[in-house]
DRENKEBA-453499 format. One record per residue (C-alpha): residue number from 0; residue in one letter; x, y, z. Coordinates in steps of 0.02 Angstrom, whole numbers, plus 50000, padded with zeros to 5 digits. Last residue first. Layout:
  resi  resn     px     py     pz
   NUM     a      X      Y      Z
...
This chain:
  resi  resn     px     py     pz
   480     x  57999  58853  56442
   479     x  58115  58739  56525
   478     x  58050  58604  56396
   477     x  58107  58692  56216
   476     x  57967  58712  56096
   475     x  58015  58579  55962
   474     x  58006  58684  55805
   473     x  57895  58592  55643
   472     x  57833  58792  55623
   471     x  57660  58757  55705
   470     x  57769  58710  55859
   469     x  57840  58878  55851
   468     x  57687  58966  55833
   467     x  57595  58853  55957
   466     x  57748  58888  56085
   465     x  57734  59074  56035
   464     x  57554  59097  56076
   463     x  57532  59000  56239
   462     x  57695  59104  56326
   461     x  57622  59259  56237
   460     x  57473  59215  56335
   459     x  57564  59152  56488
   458     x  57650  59308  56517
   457     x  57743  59298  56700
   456     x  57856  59160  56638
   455     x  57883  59205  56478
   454     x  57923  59374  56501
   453     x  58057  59327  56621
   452     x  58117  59191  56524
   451     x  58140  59306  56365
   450     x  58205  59450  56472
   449     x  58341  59351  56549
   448     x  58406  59283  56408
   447     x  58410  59446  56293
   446     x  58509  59525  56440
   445     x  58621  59402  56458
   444     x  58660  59402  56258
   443     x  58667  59580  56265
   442     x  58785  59574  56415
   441     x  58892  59431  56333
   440     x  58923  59498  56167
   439     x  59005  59669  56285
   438     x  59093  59548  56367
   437     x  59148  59479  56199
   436     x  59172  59659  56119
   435     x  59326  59714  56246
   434     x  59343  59832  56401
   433     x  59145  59809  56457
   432     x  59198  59809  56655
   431     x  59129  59665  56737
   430     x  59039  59696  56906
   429     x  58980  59847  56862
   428     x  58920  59798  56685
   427     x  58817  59662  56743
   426     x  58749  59725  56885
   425     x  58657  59849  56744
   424     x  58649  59713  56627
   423     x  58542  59623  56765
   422     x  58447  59753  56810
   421     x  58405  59827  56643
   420     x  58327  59652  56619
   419     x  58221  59652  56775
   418     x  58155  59833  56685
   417     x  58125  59736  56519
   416     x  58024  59611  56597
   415     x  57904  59745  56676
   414     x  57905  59827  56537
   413     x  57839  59687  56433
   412     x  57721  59617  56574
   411     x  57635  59812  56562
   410     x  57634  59774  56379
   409     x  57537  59608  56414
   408     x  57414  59667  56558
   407     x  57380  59844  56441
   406     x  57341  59778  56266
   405     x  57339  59944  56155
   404     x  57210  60014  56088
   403     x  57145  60099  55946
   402     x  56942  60084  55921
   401     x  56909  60092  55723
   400     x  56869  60222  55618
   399     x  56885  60418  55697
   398     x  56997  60330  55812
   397     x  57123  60314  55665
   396     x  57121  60505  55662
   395     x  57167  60531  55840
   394     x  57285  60373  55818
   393     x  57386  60459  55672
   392     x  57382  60645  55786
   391     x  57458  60574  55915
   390     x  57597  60439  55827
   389     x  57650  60591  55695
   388     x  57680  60713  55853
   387     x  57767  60576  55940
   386     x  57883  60535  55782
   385     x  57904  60756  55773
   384     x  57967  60757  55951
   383     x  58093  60603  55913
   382     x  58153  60681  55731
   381     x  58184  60848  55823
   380     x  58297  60792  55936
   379     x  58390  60663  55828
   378     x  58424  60805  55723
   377     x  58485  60915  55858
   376     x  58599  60753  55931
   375     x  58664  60752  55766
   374     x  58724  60937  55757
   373     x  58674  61065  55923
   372     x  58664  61236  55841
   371     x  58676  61191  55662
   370     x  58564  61055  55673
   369     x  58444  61117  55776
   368     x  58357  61268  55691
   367     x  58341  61177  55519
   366     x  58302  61020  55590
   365     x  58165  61097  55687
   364     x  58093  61193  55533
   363     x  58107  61028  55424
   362     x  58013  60926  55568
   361     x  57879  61030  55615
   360     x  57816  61044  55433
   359     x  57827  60871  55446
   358     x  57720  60836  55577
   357     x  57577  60937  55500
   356     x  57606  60857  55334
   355     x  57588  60675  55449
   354     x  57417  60720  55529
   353     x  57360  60768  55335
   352     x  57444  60631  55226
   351     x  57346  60491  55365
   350     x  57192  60582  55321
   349     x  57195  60593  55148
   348     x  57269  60406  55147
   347     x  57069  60353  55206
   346     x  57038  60184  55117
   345     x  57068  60076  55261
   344     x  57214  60019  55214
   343     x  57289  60211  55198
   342     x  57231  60243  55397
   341     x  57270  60076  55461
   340     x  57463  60090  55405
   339     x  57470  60253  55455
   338     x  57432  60162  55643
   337     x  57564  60031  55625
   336     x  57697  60161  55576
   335     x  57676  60314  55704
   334     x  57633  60159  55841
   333     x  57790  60077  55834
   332     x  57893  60215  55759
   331     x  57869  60301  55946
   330     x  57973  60175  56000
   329     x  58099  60182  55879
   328     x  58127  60370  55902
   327     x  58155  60335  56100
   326     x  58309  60230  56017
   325     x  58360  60370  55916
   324     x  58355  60489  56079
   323     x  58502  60377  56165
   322     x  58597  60348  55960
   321     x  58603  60547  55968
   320     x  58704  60555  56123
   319     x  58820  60387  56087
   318     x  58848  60467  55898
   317     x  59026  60501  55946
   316     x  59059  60317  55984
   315     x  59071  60322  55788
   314     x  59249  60392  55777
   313     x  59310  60249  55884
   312     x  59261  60100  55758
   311     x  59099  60025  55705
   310     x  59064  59863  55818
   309     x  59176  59905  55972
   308     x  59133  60077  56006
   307     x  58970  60098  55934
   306     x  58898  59947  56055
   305     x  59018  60031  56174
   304     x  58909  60199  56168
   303     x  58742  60120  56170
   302     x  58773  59976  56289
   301     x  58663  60040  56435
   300     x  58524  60155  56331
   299     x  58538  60011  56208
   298     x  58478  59877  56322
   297     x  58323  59991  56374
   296     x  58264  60034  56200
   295     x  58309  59861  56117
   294     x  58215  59775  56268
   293     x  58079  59892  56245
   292     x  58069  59901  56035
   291     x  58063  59685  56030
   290     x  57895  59643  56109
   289     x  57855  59834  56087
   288     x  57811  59752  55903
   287     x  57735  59609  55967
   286     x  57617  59716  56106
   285     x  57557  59837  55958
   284     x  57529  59719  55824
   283     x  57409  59626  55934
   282     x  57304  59789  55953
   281     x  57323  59830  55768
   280     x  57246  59627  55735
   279     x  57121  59663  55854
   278     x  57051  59832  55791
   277     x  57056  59770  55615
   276     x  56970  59608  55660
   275     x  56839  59704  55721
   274     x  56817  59818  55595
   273     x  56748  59694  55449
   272     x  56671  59804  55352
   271     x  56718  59704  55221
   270     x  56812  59816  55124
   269     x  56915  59838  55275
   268     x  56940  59662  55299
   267     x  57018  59650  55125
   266     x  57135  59820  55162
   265     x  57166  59769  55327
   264     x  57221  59588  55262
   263     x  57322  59679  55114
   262     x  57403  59800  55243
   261     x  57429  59658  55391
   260     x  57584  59578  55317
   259     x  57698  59721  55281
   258     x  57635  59807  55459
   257     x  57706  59650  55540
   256     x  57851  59623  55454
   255     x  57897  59834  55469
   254     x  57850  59817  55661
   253     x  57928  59654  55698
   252     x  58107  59743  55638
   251     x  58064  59907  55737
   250     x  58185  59883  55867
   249     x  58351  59814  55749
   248     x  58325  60003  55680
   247     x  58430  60060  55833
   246     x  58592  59999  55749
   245     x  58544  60108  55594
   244     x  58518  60258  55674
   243     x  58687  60252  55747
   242     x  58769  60216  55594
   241     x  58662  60349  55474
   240     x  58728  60505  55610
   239     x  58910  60422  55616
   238     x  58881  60437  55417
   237     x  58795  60594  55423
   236     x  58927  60673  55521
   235     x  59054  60609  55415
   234     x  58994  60688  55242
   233     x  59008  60842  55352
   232     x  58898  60984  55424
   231     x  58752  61093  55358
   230     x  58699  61029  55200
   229     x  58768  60849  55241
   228     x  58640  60871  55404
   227     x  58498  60946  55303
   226     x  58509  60783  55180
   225     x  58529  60656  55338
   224     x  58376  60749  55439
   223     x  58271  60765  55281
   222     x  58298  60549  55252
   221     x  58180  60447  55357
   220     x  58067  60585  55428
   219     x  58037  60681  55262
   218     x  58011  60525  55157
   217     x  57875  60487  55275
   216     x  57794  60644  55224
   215     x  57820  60600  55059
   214     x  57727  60428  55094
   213     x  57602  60536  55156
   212     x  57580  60647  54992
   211     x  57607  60513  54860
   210     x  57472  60415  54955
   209     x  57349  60555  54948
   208     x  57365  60584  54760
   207     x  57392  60380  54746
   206     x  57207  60352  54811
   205     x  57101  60461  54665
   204     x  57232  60428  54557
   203     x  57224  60252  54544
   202     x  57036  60266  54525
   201     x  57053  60379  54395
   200     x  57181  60268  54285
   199     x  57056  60134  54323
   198     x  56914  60230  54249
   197     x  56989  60293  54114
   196     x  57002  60112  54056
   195     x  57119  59946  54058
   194     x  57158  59838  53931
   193     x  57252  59689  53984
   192     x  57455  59650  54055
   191     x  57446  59495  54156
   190     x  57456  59462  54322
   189     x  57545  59315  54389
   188     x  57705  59376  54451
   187     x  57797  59235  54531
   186     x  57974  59243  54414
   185     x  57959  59439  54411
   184     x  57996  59426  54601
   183     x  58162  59358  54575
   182     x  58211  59493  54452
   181     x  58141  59636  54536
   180     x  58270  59591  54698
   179     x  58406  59562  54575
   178     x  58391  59716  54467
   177     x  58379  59812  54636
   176     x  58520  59725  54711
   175     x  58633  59770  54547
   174     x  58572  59957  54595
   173     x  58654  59947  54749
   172     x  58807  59877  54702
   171     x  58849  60006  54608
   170     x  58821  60121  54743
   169     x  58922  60054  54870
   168     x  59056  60034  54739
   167     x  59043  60189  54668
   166     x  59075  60265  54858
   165     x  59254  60159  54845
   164     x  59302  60066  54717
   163     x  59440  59984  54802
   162     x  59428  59796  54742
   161     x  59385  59781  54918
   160     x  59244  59900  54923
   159     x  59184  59809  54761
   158     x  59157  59633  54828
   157     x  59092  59718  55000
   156     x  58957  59827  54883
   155     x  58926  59656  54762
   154     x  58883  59550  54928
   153     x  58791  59682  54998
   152     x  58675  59718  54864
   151     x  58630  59532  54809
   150     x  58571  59527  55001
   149     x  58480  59665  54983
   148     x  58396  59631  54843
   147     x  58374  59431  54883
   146     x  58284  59502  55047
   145     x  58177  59606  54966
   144     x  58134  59466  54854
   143     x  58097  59352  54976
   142     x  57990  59490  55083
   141     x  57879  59501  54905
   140     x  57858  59297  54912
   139     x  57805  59308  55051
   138     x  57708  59441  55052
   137     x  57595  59333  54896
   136     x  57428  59422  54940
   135     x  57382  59490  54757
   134     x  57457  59653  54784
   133     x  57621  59600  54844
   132     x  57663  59506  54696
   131     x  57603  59663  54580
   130     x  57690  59793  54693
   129     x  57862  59693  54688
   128     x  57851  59644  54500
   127     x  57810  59848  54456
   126     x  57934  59899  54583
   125     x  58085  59810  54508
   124     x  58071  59860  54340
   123     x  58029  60039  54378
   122     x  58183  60031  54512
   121     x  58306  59994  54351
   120     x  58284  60150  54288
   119     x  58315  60264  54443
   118     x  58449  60156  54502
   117     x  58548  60198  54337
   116     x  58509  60387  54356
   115     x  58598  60374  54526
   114     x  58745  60270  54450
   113     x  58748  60418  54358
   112     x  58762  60556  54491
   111     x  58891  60433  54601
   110     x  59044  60514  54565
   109     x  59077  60592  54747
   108     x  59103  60780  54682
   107     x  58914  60746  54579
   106     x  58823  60695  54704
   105     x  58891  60806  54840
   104     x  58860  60954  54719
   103     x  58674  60922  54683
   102     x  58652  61103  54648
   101     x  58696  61090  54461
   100     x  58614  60897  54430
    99     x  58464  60970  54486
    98     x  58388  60997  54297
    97     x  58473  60814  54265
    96     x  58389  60740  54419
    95     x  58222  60835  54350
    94     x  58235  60741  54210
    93     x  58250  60580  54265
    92     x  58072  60612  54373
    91     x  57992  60641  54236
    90     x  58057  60502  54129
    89     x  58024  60380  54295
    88     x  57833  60488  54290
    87     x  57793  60391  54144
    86     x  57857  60210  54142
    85     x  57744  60214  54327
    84     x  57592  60287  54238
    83     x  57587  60134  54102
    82     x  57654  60009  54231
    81     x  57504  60039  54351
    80     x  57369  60054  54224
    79     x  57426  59864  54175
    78     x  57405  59804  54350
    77     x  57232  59898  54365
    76     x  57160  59820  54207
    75     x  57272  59641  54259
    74     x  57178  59654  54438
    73     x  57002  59717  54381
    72     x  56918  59661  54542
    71     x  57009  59582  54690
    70     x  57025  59710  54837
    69     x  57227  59681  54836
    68     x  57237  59739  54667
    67     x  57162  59914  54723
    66     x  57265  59941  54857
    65     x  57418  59898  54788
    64     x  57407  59995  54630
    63     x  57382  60135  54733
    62     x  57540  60121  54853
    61     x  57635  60108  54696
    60     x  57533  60248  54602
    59     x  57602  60352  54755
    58     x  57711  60469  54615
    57     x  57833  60345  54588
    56     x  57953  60423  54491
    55     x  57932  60563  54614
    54     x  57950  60443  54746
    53     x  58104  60399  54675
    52     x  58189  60563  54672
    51     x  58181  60567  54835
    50     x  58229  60402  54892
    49     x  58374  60397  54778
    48     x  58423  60556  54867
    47     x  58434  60481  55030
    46     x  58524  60321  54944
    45     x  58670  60441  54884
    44     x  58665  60546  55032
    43     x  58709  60379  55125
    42     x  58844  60321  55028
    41     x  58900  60508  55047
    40     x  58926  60471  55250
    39     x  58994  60296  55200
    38     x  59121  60380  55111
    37     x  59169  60492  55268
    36     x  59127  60383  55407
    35     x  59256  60276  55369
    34     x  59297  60158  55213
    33     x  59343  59983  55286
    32     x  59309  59999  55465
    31     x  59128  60075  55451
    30     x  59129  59947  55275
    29     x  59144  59815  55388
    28     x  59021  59856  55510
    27     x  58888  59916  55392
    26     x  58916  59746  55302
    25     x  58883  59645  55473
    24     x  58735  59771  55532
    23     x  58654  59714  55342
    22     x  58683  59549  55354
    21     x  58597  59518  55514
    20     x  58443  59669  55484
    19     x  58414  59583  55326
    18     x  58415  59396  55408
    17     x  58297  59454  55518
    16     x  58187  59556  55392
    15     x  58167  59397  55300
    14     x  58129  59286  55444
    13     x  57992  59439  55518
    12     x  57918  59421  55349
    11     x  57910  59240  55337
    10     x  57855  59218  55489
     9     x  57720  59360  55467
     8     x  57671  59258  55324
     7     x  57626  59103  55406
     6     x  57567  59196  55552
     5     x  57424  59298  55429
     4     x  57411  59145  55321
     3     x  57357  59022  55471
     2     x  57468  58897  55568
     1     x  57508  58716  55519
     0     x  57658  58739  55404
């Protein structure tokens, strides 16, 4: 392809995480119908507590091991220093699942407690390939193998689900994604396993003690609000909760390829000193990822509740309210997620653990307070004022570095684009009632039309930027644009 790594591999990325987010809101859809909120609700407190557990088993070495492969020196020392700790804290983190195993009553009443321990195991495996493929550049091949996991996942989990095995299903097929994913990327893994020192056990831990604290923080804002809400609610309420989180997630899909690309390239350019590239690259990421979060936000704020409607089932138009302060959520991601990103690739994860422990402090006592009194839209509450909390405090830190900014002629040409947009789905919908999915098919796909030729039109740098990326990719660039 004739464009440089960073596209190249942002293409990939952004391919990968498309076809994800595709498959991924088709399964969720049929299983919605399928199972109901209920199974799917302890579907998702079986991944939540995967998470957790996980990141104990992980203990930020992951992040760590990263880092310092990606800087070059000592790769197989640091590799093999990586799998040593990781084999570890897995048996540590086992065992507190089976200390747990008492108060972990949805686990256990669902079935799903040893498929649990099973996922545990066979993430080492899959991490260790991931983290070393990653961590010498190839995010390609890393986003391929995500993909293949998830893709291995839903295929076994609809398979199952219509054999009629339920929850176990879901989970079973989750951990044969995992073995997939780790798999695949085991075929490209080119370090080796070597001697390695005190010194690189040292230097993992003098990163992954900070890392292991964000990325717990993060843990807090992408699964506290689901545990606290099967604590104090239903195994349905976290699945209508779960659904309408998930359909806003289609907002931050540039974000998570862009922000998977860009870490090793921060990381290298950090090393370098070379800050200006940082501060242009974040600044790009910025406008591409509200690219896609406005349109989402605005569209959804109009087809929200029919969106539910028509692609989940009735029971899930409940989670209209919540899925309107989700969406606000996702736009706040942007800049909580690029901007942590900075912080641990440019060496300084003690900082980015501190404006995010504050954050999450905030969160659990919100969520605690909320929940009961107001249910999902209370979680969704708190989760949006605690994103914008995370998003302030990450750039005030970030600042401390590098010059955050955003790039005000194009994201003022994004709004403006969106608002025509709104507009149009707005006559849209009055003038055609949304009584069945098509028309409802047919205002999204309006709107998306609208605000692509819009944007287009009064942008001409994105304009420039996407026809040479397409053309780059062997695409003819169509000639009304």
């Amino acid at each position: 392809m004739r464009i440089d790594p960073v596209q190249r591999q942002s293409v990939i990325s952004l391919a990968s995480t498309l076809a994800l987010t595709a498959i991924g809101f088709l399964s969720t859809m049929f299983f919605a119908h399928t199972v109901g909120p209920s199974i799917l609700g302890a579907y998702f407190l079986f991944v939540a507590y995967f998470s957790v557990f996980n990141l104990i088993g992980d203990g930020g070495f992951g992040g760590a091991a990263v880092k310092r492969i990606s800087e070059g020196k000592d790769q197989n020392a640091f590799f093999t220093a990586f799998v040593f700790l990781r084999v570890i804290l897995v048996a540590v983190s086992v065992g507190f699942l089976f200390v747990a195993q008492p108060y972990l009553t949805d686990l256990t009443s669902s079935g799903v407690f040893p498929w649990l321990v099973l996922a545990l195991v066979v993430s080492v495996f899959t991490t260790i390939t991931s983290n070393g493929v990653y961590g010498t550049g190839k995010v390609g091949i890393n986003q391929i193998g995500s993909l293949l996991n998830n893709v291995i996942r839903i295929v076994v989990q609809v398979a199952a689900v219509l054999l009629g095995y339920s929850v176990a299903g879901l989970a079973g097929g989750f951990v044969a994604g995992l073995l997939a994913g780790g798999l695949f990327t085991f075929r490209f893994l080119d370090l080796a396993l070597a001697p390695f020192a005190r010194s690189h056990i040292q230097s993992l831990f003098a990163f992954s003690f900070w890392t292991f604290l964000g990325a717990s923080g993060y843990l807090v804002f992408s699964y506290a609000d689901t545990i606290l809400i099967g604590y104090f609610l239903t195994d349905a309420d976290v699945g209508i909760y779960r659904v309408a989180l998930q359909l806003t997630s289609v907002a931050t899909f540039i974000t998570i390829a862009l922000r998977t690309t860009l870490y090793p390239k921060v990381s290298f350019w950090g090393k370098r000193h070379e800050l200006p590239l940082v501060e242009h690259a974040l600044a790009r990421a910025f406008t591409y990822s509200l690219l896609l979060a406005v349109p989402v936000l605005a569209g959804g704020w109009l087809l929200g509740e029919r969106l539910l409607y028509f692609f989940y089932g009735e029971s899930f138009s409940a989670g209209a309210p919540a899925l309107a302060l989700l969406l606000v959520v996702q736009a706040a991601h942007v800049f909580m997620f690029l901007q942590t990103m900075c912080l641990n690739a440019l060496d300084r994860p003690r900082d980015s653990f501190k404006v995010t422990a504050i954050a999450v402090t905030v969160n659990i006592g919100l969520n605690i307070l909320l929940i009961p009194a107001y249910g999902i839209v209370g979680a969704s509450a708190t989760t949006l004022a605690t994103m914008v909390l995370n998003a302030v405090l990450a750039r005030r830190a970030l600042s401390q570095s590098i010059r955050v900014r955003i790039e005000p002629r194009a994201v003022g040409h994004i709004v403006l684009a969106g608002l025509v947009m709104s507009a149009v789905v707005a006559a849209y919908s009055f003038v055609i009632p949304l009584t069945n999915v098509f028309v409802v098919l047919g205002a999204v796909a309006l709107g998306g039309l609208v605000y692509l030729l819009v944007l287009l039109k009064i942008d001409r740098g994105i304009h420039d930027e996407l026809k040479e990326l397409t053309e780059g990719l062997g695409i003819p660039w169509p000639g009304v644009l």
